[in-house]
LONU-219400 format. One record per residue (C-alpha): x, y, z; residue in one letter. Coordinates in nm, 4 decimals, m for minus. Layout:
        X        Y        Z fimar
        X        Y        Z     A
...
This chain:
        X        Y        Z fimar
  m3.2053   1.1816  m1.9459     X
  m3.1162   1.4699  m1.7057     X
  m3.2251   1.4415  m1.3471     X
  m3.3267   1.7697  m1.1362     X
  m3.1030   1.8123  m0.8615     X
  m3.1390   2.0691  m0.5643     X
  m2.9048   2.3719  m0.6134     X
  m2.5846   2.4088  m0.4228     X
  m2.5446   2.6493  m0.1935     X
  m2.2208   2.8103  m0.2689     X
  m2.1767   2.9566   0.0394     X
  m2.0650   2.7399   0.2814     X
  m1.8611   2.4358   0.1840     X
  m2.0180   2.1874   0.4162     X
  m1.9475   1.8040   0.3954     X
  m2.1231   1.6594   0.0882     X
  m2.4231   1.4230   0.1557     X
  m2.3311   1.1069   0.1458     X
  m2.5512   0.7208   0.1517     X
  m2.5087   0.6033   0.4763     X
  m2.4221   0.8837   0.6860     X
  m2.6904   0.8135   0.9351     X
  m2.6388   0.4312   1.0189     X
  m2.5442   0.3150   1.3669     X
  m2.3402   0.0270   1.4568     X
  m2.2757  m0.1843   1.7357     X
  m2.0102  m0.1436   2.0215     X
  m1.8532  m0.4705   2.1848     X
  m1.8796  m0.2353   2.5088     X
  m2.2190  m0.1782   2.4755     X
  m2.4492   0.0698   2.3131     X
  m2.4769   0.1709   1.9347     X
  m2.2698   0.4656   1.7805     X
  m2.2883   0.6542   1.4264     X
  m2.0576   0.5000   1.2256     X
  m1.7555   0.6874   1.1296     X
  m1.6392   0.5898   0.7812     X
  m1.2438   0.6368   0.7259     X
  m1.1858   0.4121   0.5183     X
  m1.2673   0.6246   0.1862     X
  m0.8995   0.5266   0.0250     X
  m1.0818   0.1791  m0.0306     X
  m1.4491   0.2628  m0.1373     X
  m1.5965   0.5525  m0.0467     X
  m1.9791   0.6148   0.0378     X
  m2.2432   0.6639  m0.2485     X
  m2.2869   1.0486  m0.2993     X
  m2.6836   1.0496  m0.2198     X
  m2.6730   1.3090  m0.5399     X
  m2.5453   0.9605  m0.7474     X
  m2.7548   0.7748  m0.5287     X
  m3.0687   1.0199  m0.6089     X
  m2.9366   1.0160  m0.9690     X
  m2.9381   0.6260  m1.0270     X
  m3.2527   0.6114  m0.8468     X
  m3.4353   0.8195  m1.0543     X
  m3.3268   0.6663  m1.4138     X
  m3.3158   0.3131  m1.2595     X
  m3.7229   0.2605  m1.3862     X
  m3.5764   0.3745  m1.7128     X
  m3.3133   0.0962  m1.7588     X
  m3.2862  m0.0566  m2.0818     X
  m3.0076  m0.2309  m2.3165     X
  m2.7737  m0.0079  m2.4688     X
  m2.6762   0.0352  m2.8261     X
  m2.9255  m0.2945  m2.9000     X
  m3.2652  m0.1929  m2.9073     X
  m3.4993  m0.0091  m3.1203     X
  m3.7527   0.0659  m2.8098     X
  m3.7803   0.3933  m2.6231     X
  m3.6093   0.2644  m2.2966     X
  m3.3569   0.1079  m2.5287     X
  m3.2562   0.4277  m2.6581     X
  m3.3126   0.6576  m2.3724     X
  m3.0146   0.3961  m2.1903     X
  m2.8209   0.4431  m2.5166     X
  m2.8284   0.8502  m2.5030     X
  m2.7454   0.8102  m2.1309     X
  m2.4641   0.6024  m2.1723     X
  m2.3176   0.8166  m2.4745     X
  m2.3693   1.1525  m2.2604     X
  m2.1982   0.9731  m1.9565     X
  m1.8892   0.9361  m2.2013     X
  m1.8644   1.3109  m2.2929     X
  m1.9225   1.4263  m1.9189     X
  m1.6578   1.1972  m1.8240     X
  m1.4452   1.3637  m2.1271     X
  m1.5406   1.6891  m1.9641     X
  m1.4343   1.6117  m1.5943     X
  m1.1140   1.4937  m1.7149     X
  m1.0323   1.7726  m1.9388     X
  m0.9789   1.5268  m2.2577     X
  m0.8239   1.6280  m2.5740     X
  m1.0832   1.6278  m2.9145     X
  m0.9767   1.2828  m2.9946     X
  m0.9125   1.1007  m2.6512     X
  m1.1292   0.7937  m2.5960     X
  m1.3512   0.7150  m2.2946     X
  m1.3284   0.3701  m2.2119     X
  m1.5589   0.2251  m1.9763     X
  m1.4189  m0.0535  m1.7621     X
  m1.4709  m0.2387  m1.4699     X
  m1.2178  m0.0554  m1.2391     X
  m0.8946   0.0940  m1.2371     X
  m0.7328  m0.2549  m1.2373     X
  m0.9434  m0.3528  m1.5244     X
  m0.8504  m0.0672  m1.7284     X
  m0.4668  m0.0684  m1.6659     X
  m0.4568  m0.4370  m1.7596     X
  m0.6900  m0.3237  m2.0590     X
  m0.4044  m0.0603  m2.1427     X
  m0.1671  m0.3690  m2.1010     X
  m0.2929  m0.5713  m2.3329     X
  m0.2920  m0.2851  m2.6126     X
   0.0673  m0.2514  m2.5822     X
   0.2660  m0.2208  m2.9334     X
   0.5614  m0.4841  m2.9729     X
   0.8436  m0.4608  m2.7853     X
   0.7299  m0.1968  m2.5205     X
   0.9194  m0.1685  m2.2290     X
   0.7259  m0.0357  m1.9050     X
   0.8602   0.1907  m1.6115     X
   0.7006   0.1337  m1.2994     X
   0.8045   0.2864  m0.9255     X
   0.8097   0.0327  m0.6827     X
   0.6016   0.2292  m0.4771     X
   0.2783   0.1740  m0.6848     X
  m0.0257   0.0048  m0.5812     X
  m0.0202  m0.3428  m0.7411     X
  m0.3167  m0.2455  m1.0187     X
  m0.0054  m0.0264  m1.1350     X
   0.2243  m0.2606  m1.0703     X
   0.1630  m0.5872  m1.1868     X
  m0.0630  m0.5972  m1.4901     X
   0.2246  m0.5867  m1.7150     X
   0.3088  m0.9627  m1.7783     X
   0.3718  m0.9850  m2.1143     X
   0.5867  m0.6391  m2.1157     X
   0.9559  m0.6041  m2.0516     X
   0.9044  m0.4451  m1.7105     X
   1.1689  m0.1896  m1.5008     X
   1.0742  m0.1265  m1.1226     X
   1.2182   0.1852  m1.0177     X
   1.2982   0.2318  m0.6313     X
   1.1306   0.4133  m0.4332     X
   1.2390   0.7705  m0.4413     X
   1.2561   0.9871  m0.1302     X
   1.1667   1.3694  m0.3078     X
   0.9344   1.4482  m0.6053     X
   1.2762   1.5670  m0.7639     X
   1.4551   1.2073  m0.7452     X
   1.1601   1.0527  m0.8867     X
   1.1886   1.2746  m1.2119     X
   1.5843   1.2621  m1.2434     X
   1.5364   0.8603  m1.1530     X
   1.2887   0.7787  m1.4795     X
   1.5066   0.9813  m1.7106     X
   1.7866   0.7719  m1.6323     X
   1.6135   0.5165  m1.6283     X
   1.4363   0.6063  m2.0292     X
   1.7854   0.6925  m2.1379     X
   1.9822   0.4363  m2.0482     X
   1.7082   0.1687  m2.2267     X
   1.8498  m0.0230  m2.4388     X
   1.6953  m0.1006  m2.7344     X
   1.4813   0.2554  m2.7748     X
   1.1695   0.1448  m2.8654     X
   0.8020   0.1977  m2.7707     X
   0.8122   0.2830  m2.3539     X
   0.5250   0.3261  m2.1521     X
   0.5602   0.4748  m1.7461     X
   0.2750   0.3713  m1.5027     X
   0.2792   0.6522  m1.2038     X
  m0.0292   0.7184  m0.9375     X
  m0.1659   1.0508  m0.8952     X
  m0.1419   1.0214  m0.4996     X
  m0.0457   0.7545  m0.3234     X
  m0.2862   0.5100  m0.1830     X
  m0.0665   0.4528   0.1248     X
   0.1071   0.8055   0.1954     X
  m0.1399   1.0069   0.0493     X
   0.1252   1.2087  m0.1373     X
   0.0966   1.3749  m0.4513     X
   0.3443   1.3068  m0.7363     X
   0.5266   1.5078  m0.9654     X
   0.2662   1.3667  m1.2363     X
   0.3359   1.6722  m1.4964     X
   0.7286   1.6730  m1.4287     X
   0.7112   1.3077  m1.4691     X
   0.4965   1.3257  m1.8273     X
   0.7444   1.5857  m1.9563     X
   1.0058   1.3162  m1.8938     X
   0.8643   1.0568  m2.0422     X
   0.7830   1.2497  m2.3646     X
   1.1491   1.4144  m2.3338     X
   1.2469   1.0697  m2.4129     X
   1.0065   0.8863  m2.6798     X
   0.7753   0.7434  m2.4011     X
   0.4201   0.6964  m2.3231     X
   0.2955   0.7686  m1.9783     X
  m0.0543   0.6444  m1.8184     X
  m0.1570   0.8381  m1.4826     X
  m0.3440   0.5996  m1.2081     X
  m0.5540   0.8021  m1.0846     X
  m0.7643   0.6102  m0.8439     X
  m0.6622   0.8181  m0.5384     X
  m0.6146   1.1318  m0.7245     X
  m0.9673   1.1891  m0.8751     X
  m1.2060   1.1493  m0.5582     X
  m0.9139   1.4551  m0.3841     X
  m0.8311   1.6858  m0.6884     X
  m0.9064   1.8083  m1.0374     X
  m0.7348   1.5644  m1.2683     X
  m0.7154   1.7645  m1.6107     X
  m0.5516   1.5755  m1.9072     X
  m0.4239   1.8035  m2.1175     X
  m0.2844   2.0534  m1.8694     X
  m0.1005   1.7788  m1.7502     X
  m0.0115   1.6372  m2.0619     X
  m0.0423   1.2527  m1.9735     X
  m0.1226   0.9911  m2.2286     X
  m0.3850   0.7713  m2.0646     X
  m0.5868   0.8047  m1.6755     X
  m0.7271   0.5454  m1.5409     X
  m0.9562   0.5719  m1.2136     X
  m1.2923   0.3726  m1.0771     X
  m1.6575   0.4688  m0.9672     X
  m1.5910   0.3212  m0.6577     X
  m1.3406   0.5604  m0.5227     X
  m1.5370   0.8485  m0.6811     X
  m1.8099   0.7983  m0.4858     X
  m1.9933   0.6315  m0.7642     X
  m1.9727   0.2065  m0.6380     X
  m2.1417   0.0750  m0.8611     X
  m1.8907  m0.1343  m1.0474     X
  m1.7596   0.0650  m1.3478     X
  m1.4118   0.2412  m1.4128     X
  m1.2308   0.4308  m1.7050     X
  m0.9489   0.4535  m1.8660     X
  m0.9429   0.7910  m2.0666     X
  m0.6406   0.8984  m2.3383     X
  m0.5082   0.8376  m2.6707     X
  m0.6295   0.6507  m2.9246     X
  m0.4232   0.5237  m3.1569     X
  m0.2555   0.2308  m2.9090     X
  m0.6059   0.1391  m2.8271     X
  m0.7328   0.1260  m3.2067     X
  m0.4426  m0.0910  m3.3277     X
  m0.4976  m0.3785  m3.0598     X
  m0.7124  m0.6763  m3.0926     X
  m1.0258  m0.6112  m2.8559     X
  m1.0008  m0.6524  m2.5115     X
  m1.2963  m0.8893  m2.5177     X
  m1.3912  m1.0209  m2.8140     X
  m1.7901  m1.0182  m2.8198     X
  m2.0964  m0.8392  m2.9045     X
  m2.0665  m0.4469  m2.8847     X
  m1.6758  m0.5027  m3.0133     X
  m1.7822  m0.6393  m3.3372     X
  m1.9316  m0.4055  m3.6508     X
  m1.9386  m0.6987  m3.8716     X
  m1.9012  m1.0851  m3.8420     X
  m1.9008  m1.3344  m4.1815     X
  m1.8596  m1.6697  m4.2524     X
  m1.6057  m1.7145  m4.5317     X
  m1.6034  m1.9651  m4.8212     X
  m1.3550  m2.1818  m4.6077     X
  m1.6199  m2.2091  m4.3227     X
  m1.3801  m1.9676  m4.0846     X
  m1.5580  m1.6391  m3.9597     X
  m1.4520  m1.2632  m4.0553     X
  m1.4485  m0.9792  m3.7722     X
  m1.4495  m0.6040  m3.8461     X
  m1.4191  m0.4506  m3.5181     X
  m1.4745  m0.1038  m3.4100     X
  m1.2823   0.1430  m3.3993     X
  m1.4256   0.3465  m3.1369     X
  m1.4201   0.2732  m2.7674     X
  m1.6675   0.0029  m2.8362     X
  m1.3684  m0.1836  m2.9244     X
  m1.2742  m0.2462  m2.6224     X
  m1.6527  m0.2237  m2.4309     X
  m1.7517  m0.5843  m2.5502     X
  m2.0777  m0.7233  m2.3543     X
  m2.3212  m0.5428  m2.1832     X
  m2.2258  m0.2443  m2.1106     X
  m2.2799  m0.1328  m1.7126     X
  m2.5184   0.1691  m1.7875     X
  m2.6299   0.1948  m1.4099     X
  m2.1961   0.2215  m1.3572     X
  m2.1151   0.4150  m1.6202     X
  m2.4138   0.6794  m1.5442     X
  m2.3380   0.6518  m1.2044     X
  m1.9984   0.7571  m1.2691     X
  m2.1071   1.0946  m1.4195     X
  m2.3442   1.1933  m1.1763     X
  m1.9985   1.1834  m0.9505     X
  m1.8695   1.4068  m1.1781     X
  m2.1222   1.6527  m1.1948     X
  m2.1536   1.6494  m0.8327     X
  m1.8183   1.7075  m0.7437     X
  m1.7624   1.9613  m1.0298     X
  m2.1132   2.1578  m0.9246     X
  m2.0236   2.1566  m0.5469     X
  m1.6986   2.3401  m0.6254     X
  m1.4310   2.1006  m0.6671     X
  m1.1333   2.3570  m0.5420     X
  m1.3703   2.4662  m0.2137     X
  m1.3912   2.0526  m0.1697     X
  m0.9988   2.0437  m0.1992     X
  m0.9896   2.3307   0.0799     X
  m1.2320   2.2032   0.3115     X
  m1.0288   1.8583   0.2983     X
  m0.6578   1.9477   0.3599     X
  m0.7768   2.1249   0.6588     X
  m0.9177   1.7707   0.7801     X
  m0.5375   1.6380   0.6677     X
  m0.3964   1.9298   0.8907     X
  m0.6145   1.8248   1.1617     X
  m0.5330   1.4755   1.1849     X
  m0.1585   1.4989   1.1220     X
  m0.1683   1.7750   1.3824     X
  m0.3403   1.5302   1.5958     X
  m0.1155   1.2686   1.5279     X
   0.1789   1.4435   1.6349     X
   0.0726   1.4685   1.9082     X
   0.1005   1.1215   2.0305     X
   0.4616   1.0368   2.0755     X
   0.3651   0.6747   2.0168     X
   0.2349   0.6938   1.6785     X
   0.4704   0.7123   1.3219     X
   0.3016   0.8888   0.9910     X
   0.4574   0.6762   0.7190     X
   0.6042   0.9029   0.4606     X
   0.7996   0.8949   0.1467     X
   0.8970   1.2802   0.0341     X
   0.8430   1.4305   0.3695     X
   0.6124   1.6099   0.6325     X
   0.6010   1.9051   0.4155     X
   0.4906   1.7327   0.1253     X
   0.1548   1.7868  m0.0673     X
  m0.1080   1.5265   0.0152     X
  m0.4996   1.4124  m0.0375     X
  m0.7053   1.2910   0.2696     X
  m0.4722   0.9347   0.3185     X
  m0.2471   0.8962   0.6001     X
  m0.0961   0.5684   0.7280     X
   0.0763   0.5309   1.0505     X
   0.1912   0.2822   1.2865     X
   0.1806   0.3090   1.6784     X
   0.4610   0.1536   1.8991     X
   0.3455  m0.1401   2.1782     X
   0.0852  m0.2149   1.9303     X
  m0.0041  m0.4495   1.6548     X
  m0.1947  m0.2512   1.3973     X
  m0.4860  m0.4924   1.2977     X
  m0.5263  m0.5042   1.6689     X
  m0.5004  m0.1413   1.6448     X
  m0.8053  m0.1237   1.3506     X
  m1.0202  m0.3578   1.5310     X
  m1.0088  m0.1996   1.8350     X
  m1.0857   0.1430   1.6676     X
  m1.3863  m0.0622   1.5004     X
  m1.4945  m0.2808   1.7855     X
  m1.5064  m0.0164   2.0329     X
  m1.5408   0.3439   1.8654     X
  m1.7373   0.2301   1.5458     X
  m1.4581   0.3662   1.3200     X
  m1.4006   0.1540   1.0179     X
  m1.0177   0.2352   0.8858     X
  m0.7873   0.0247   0.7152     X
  m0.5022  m0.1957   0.8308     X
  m0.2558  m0.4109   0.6615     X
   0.0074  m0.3560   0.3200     X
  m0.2739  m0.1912   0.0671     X
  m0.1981  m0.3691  m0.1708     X
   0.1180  m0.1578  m0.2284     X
   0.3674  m0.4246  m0.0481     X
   0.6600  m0.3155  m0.1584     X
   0.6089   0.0774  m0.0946     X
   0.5223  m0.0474   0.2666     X
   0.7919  m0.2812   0.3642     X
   1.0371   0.0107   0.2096     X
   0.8258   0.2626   0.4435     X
   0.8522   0.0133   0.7765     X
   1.2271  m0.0405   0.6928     X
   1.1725  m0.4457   0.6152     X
   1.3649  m0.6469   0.4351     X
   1.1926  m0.8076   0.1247     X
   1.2198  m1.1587   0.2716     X
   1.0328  m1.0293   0.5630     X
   0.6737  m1.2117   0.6244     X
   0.3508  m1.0624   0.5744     X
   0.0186  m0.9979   0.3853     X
  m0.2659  m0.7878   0.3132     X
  m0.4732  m0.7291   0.6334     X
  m0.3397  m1.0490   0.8128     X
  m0.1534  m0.9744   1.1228     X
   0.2029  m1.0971   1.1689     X
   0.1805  m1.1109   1.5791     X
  m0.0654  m1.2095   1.7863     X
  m0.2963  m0.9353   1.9096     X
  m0.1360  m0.6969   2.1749     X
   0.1859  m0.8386   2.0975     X
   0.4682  m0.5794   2.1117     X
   0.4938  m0.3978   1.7804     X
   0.8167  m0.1544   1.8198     X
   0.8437   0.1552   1.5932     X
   1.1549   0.1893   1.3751     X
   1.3181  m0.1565   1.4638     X
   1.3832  m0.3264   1.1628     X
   1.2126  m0.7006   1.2181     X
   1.4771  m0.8889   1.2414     X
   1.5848  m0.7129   1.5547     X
   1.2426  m0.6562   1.6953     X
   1.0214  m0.9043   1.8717     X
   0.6735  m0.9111   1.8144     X
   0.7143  m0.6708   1.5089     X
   0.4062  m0.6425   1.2779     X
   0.4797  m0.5647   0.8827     X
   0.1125  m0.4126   0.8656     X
   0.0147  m0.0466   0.9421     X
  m0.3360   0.1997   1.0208     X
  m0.4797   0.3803   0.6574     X
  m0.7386   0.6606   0.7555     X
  m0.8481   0.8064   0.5036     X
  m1.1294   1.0657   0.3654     X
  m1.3127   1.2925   0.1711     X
  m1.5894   1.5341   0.0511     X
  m1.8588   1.3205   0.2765     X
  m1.6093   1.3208   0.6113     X
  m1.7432   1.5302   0.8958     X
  m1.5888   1.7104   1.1340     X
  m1.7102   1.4956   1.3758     X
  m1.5640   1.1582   1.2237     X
  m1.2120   1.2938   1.2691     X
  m1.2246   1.4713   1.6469     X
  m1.3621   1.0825   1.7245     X
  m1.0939   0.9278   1.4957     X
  m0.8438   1.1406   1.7425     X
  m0.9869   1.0799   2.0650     X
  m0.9915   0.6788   2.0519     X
  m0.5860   0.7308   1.8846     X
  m0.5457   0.8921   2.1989     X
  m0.7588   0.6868   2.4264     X
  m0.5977   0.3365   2.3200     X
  m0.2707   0.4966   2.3051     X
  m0.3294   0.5971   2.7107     X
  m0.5662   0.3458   2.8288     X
  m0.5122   0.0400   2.6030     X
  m0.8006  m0.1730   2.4721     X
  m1.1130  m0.2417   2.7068     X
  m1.1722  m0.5539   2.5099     X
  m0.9327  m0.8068   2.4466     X
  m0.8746  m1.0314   2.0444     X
  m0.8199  m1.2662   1.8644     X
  m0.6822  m1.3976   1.5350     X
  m0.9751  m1.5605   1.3379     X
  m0.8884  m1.6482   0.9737     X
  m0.6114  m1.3704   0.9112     X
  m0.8742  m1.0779   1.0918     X
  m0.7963  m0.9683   1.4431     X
  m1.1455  m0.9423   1.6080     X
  m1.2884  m0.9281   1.9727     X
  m1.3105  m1.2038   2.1356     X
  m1.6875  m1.2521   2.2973     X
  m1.6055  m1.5408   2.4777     X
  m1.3292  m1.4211   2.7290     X
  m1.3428  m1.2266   3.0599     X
  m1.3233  m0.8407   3.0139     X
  m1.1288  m0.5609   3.1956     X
């Protein structure tokens, strides 16, 4: 089913439309303001072309790959062509498989549980935990955190030659980091791993929504990204690559849609031929509404000019880190550098502050929804914010009380009041102008001014408190 779209105008390369551009929210100070989403490293906003998209075949909806009716098999065809434009968007070799998933978490620990005996896995500290942690049943070696594109390559060929026995290896790297918004060496880093017997999977949650991710130029084994971060949240992922790995595992799931043929044998047990195409691994269900809603993204992105998209946006990350800078108060957390390459993600800190007080200021009285806390990379930001592993602290739960003292560069031990959180804006092809010159203003504004509302800690969240006397 192909839905009619309006034509792009090539011309300008404006902010893409996006589902909730329009809605206002309330201030604690009063009044109602647009709401200024920076927060797109998490989930970003429904394209209104997926939205449009979704809308339009949701009447349609039928089960896929299990019906002999005309909605049954107008799903199916969807489905199947949603596979091949994914294929497309990710430049996949002939024989690559397109695995639908849940999310990038789902599909690395999918790509975990395929692994051949005795693989060892090489993962950077610095990862976001979907990268780093799905490997239980793996011999696992976390690399530190290197401080230049160039360390991280010479680190993982030490690291591949020195293993010990030289088996099956398999390196887990992001595309761009979720915290930093850096790229990585990603092609340096594949040549590596093949330089030495090894496998390599690319996580490219943060890199896909920013950038052209093309498999074969890059020569990676396996990507992995989600709908959500593609502007596409409607609950399906991928994991895209080679097949062989994939084909020689036991499903996934074991289920319906896995399973060619099931028989009872003479001893009363049951017999399973499974597939061995990427239903193998797709057993349920399938999530048409996801999966088509993933390829809309695709064509979206890939039809509004994907390299005018990339322009447009690292003149928004010139603009803030410009902006930035110019607060003497506030830190940009980096790991190779000012000068390094980046997507639209950029974490800071800002000294005399606590940065979930920070966020929910921002929130409470600009409506400007960012991100505060470790983001799920812990390690990468306790190495960033100079802690100590023993340190305390959590996802999004503040470590001082709000307005306590937060100083900037002081390990913990030695500061008081110190907060191991920081501030993630981030952005993309929906972000106005607008979003970031407000984003600015209330950096600078708090920065001068302080809050005009005072907070509170209620169950990990720093939010305003409505019941005390303002300023």
């Amino acid at each position: 089913m192909s839905v009619s779209t309006a034509a792009v105008d090539q011309s300008v390369c404006a902010p893409l439309t996006v589902l909730g551009a329009d809605v206002t929210v309330p201030l604690v100070t009063g009044g109602y303001v647009t709401y200024a989403a920076l927060d797109y490293a998490a989930s970003a906003p429904a394209l209104q072309r997926v939205w449009d998209d979704v809308a339009a075949y949701a009447p349609y909806y039928g089960s896929v790959h299990r019906g002999a009716g005309y909605l049954s098999q107008l799903s199916t065809d969807l489905f199947e062509n949603s596979r091949v434009t994914v294929a497309e968007f990710l430049g996949c070799r002939a024989d690559d498989q397109v695995v639908f998933t849940r999310s990038t978490t789902d599909s690395l620990n999918l790509l975990a549980a395929v692994l051949p005996a005795d693989c060892e896995v090489f993962v950077f500290e610095t990862e976001h935990h979907a990268s780093l942690l799905p490997w239980r049943d793996a011999r696992v070696t976390y690399l530190d955190a290197p401080r230049t594109p160039g360390q991280a390559v010479a680190t993982l060929e030490r690291a591949l030659a020195d293993r010990s026995p030289h088996g099956p290896a398999l390196v887990c790297v992001t595309g761009a980091s979720n915290v930093t918004g850096e790229l990585w060496p990603v092609k340096e880093l594949a040549a590596a791993a093949h330089a030495h017997g090894a496998r390599i999977v690319l996580d490219a949650a943060q890199l896909a929504p920013h950038h052209p991710v093309d498999i074969a130029e890059l020569d990676v084994d396996w990507v992995a990204f989600s709908g959500h971060k593609l502007y596409a949240p409607f609950g399906s992922g991928v994991l895209a690559g080679r097949a062989d790995w994939l084909v020689d595992a036991e499903p996934y799931l074991a289920g319906g849609g896995a399973s060619r043929k099931v028989a009872r044998r003479t001893d009363g047990g049951v017999d399973v031929e499974w597939h061995t195409t990427a239903a193998r691994h797709e057993a349920g269900s399938p999530n048409v509404i996801g999966v088509y809603s993933i390829a809309a993204a695709c064509k979206a992105l890939t039809e509004a000019g994907f390299d005018r998209l990339v322009d447009r946006e690292q003149r928004l990350v010139t603009r803030v880190r410009e902006g930035l800078a110019e607060v003497p108060e506030v830190k940009v957390l980096s790991l190779f550098g000012d000068d390094a390459p980046r997507v639209g993600v950029i974490s800071f800190v800002v000294e005399g502050w606590n940065s979930s007080h920070f966020a929910a200021a921002l929130s409470a009285e600009y409506g400007i929804g960012v991100r505060d806390g470790l983001f799920c990379a812990h390690p990468l930001v306790r190495t960033l914010l100079g802690s100590e592993p023993q340190d305390p602290g959590e996802c999004g739960a503040p470590e001082a009380g709000p307005g306590e003292r937060s100083e900037v560069g002081v390990p913990p031990a030695e500061g008081w009041g110190r907060s191991l959180n920081a501030i993630r804006v981030s952005f993309g092809a929906g972000t106005p102008d607008e979003h970031i010159e407000r984003f600015l203003g209330a950096v600078r504004e708090l920065v001068s001014k302080g809050a005009r509302w005072t907070y509170r800690t209620e169950e990990g969240r720093c939010v305003p408190d409505r019941g005390a006397a303002q300023v």
